[in-house]
N, C-alpha and C positions, 0 to 999 in steps of 0.2 A: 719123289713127287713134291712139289713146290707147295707150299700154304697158302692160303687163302686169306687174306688180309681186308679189312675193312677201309676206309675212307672218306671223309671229308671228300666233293666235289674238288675244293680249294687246295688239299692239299696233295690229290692227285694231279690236278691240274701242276702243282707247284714240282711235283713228281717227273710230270713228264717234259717240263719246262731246263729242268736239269741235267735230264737225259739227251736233249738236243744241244745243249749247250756242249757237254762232255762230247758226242759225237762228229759236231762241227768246229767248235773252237780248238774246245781240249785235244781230239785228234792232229789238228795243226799244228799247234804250238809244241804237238809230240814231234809231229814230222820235222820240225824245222829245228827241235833239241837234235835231235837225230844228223841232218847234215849238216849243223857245227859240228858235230864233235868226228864226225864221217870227214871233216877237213881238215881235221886237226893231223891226219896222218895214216899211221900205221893201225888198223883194226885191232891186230893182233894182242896187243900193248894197252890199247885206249882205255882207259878205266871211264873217261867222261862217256864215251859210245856205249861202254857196256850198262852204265849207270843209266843214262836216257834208253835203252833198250828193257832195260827190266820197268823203270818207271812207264813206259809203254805197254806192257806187259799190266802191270796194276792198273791202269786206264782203261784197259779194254776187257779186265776183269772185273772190274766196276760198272762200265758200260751193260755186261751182261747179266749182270745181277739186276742192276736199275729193270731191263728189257724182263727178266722173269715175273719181280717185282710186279712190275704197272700189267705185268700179262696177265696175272694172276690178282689183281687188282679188283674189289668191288666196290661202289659207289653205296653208302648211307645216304637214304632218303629221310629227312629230319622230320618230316612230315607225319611218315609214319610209326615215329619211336613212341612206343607203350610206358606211359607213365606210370602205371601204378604200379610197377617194379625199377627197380634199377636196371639199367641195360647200358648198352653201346650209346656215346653222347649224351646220355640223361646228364641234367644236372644236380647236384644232390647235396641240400644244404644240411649236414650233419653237427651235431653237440656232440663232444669227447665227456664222456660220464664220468670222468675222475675231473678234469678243472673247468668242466660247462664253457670252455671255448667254443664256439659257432664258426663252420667256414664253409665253403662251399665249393666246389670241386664238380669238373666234367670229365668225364670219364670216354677214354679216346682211346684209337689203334698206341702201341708203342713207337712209332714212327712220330705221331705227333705229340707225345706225353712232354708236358712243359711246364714244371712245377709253379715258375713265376707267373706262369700266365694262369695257373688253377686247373690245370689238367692233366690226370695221372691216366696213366696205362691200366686197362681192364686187365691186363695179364701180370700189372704189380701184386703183392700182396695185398696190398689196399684195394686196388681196383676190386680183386676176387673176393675180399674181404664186405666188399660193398654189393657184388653184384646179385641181384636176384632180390633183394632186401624190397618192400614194400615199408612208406608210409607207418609211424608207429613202429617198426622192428626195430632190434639190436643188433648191430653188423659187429661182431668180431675179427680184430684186424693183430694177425702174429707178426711182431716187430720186435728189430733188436733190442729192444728197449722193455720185453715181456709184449703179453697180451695186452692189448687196446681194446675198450666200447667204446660204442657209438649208437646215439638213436638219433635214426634216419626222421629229419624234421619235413623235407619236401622233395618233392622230386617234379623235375620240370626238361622243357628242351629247350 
């Protein structure tokens, strides 16, 4: 049974934008790797044939990962995300208690976790370290580095 994954509109969108791409372009460009190397001669022998067959092979086992994925796909409504916890897309402007750095961090599906852009995976350590936390609490975060505090300063979407 497939999991159930959250979402960004944007980035399902961006999800299933992919997925056509791989099914219309990328299926082409497999078919036509395919009869070059189908011209090249003898089957039996072709190591290019056998190459572009297996990479056809990975295409269309991509293809159906993408297709479970987005099946299994659910849309976050931003609207209704509950601030006074941490949750899915909150944003959450935390102080580290050992050197009083401030930074702030969106907390998103793993698909979209983007450290440069300020957005960790709910299912990192951090993220789970952060999640559920209200306003005023202490989030403990296990890192390679030992344990980590944090007092959650705000919580916003």
């Amino acid at each position: 049974m497939a999991k159930i994954q959250y979402y960004t509109q944007e980035k399902l969108d961006e999800l299933r934008a992919e997925l056509q791409y791989l099914k219309i372009q990328g299926r082409a460009d497999m078919a036509r790797q395919i009869a070059e190397a189908r011209d090249k001669g003898d089957l039996s022998e072709n190591a290019e044939y056998d190459a572009a067959k297996d990479a056809q092979g990975l295409l269309e086992l991509k293809i159906s990962k993408m297709e479970e994925i987005i099946a299994n796909a659910r849309v976050l409504d931003e609207s209704n995300i509950d601030t006074s916890k941490v949750s899915i897309l909150s944003k959450v402007r935390i102080k580290n208690r050992k050197n009083g750095a401030v930074v702030t961090y969106t907390l998103v599906s793993e698909e979209e976790a983007d450290l440069k852009a300020g957005k960790i995976s709910i299912s990192s350590p951090f993220g789970r370290g952060l999640f559920g936390k209200k306003v005023g609490d202490i989030a403990e975060v296990v890192a390679p580095a030992g344990k980590l505090e944090f007092d959650i300063l705000e919580i916003s979407r």
